[in-house]
C-alpha positions as CSV (number, residue, x, y, z in Angstrom):
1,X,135.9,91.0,84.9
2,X,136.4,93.9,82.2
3,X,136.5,97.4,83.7
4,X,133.7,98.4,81.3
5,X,131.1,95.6,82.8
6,X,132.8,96.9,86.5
7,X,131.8,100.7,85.5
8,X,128.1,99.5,84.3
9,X,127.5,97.6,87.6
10,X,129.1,100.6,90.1
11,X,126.7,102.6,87.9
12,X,124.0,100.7,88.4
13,X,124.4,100.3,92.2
14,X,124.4,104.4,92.7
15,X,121.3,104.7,90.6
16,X,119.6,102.0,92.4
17,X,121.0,103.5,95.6
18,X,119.7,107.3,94.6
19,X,116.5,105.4,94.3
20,X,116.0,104.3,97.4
21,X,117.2,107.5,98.7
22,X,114.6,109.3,96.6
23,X,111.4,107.3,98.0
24,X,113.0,107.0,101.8
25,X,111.5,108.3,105.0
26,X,113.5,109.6,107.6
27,X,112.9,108.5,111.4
28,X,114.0,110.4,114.3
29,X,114.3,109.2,117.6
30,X,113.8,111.9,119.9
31,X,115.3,112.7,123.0
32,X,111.8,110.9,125.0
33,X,113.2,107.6,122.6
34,X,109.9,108.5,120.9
35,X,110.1,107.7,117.0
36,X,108.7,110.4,114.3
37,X,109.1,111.0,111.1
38,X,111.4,114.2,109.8
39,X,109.3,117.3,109.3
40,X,110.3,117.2,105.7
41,X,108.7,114.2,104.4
42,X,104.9,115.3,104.6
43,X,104.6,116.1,100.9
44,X,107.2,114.2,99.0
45,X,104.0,112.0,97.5
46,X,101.5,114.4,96.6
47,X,102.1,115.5,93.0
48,X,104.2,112.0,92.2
49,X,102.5,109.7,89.6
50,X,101.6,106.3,91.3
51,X,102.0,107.7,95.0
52,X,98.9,105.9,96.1
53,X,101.0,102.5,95.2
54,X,103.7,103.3,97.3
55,X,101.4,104.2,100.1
56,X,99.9,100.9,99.9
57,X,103.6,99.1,99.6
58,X,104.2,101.4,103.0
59,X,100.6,100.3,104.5
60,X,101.7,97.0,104.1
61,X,105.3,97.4,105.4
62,X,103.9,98.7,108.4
63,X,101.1,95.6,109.1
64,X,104.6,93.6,108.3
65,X,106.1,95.1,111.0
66,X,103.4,95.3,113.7
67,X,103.3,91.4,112.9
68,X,106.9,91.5,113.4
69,X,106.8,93.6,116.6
70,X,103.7,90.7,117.8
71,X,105.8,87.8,117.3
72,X,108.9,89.2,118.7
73,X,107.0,90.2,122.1
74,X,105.3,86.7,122.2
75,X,108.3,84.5,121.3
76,X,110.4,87.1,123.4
77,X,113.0,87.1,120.9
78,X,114.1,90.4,120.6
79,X,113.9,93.3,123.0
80,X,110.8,95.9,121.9
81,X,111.3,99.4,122.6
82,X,109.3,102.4,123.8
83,X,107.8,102.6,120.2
84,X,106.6,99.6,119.5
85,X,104.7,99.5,122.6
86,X,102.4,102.0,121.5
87,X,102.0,100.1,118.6
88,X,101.4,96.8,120.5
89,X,98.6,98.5,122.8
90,X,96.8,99.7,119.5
91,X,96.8,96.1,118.6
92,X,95.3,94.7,121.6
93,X,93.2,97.2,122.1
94,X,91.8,96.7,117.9
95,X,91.9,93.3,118.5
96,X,89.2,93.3,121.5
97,X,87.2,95.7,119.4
98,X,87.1,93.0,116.5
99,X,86.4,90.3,119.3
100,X,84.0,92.5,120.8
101,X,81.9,92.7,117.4
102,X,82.5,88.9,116.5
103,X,80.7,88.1,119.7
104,X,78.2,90.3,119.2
105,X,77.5,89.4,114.8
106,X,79.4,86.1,114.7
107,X,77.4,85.6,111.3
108,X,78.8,89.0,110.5
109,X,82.0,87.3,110.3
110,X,81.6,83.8,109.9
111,X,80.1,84.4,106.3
112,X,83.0,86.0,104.3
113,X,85.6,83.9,106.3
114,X,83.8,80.8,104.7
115,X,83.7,82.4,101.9
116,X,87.4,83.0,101.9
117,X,88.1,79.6,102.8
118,X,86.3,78.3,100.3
119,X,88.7,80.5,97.7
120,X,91.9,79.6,99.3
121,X,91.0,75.7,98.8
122,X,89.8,76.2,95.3
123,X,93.0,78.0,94.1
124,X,95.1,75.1,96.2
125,X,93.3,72.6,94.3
126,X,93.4,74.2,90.6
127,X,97.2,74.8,91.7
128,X,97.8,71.5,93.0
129,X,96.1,70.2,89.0
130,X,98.4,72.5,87.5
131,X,101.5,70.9,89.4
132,X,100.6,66.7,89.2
133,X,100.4,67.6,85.1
């Protein structure tokens, strides 16, 4: 490998690196082994163009990881700490709200999930023509 194409890639690297330091949030665990964010990180967004993206790629990060956090503590695969019980109680506690309300306007529900089904198998078809030609 040439030194020049060994410079261009270590440069690379540190930009990508600075990056991912520049969009970052720091967590603290506290003393209590509570998690927080660093007081510094509250406005980092506000003025940057296309901050409400990156809140949704963190919104969805997050549902990632409170999936994560429910399939560890059913499979038992992985120890879960102090903060991700909180989070686990706020699931179960959502989670017998949206029962409660299913139960109460099943049609409420069973409309748009039909609906939704209905999508899902059209696009699997149209993809499964796409793939047989």
């Amino acid at each position: 490998m040439s030194p020049s194409i060994t410079r261009r890639f270590a440069a690379a690297m540190e930009q990508m690196f600075r990056d991912d330091l520049q969009h970052a949030t720091e967590v603290v665990l506290t003393n209590r082994r509570d998690v927080r964010l660093s007081k510094q990180t509250g406005t980092r967004d506000a003025g940057r163009p296309g901050a409400k993206q990156g809140r949704g790629r963190r919104a969805a990060a997050g549902a990632m990881g409170i999936s994560s956090a429910a399939a560890a503590s059913i499979t038992n695969r992985r120890e879960l700490g102090p903060a991700e019980a909180k989070v686990m109680a706020a699931a179960g506690v959502f989670s017998l709200l949206v029962m409660g309300v299913v139960l109460y306007w099943p049609r409420l529900f069973a409309i748009p999930a039909g609906v939704l089904l209905g999508l899902a198998a059209a696009s699997l078809l149209l993809r499964a023509a796409q793939l047989k030609r």
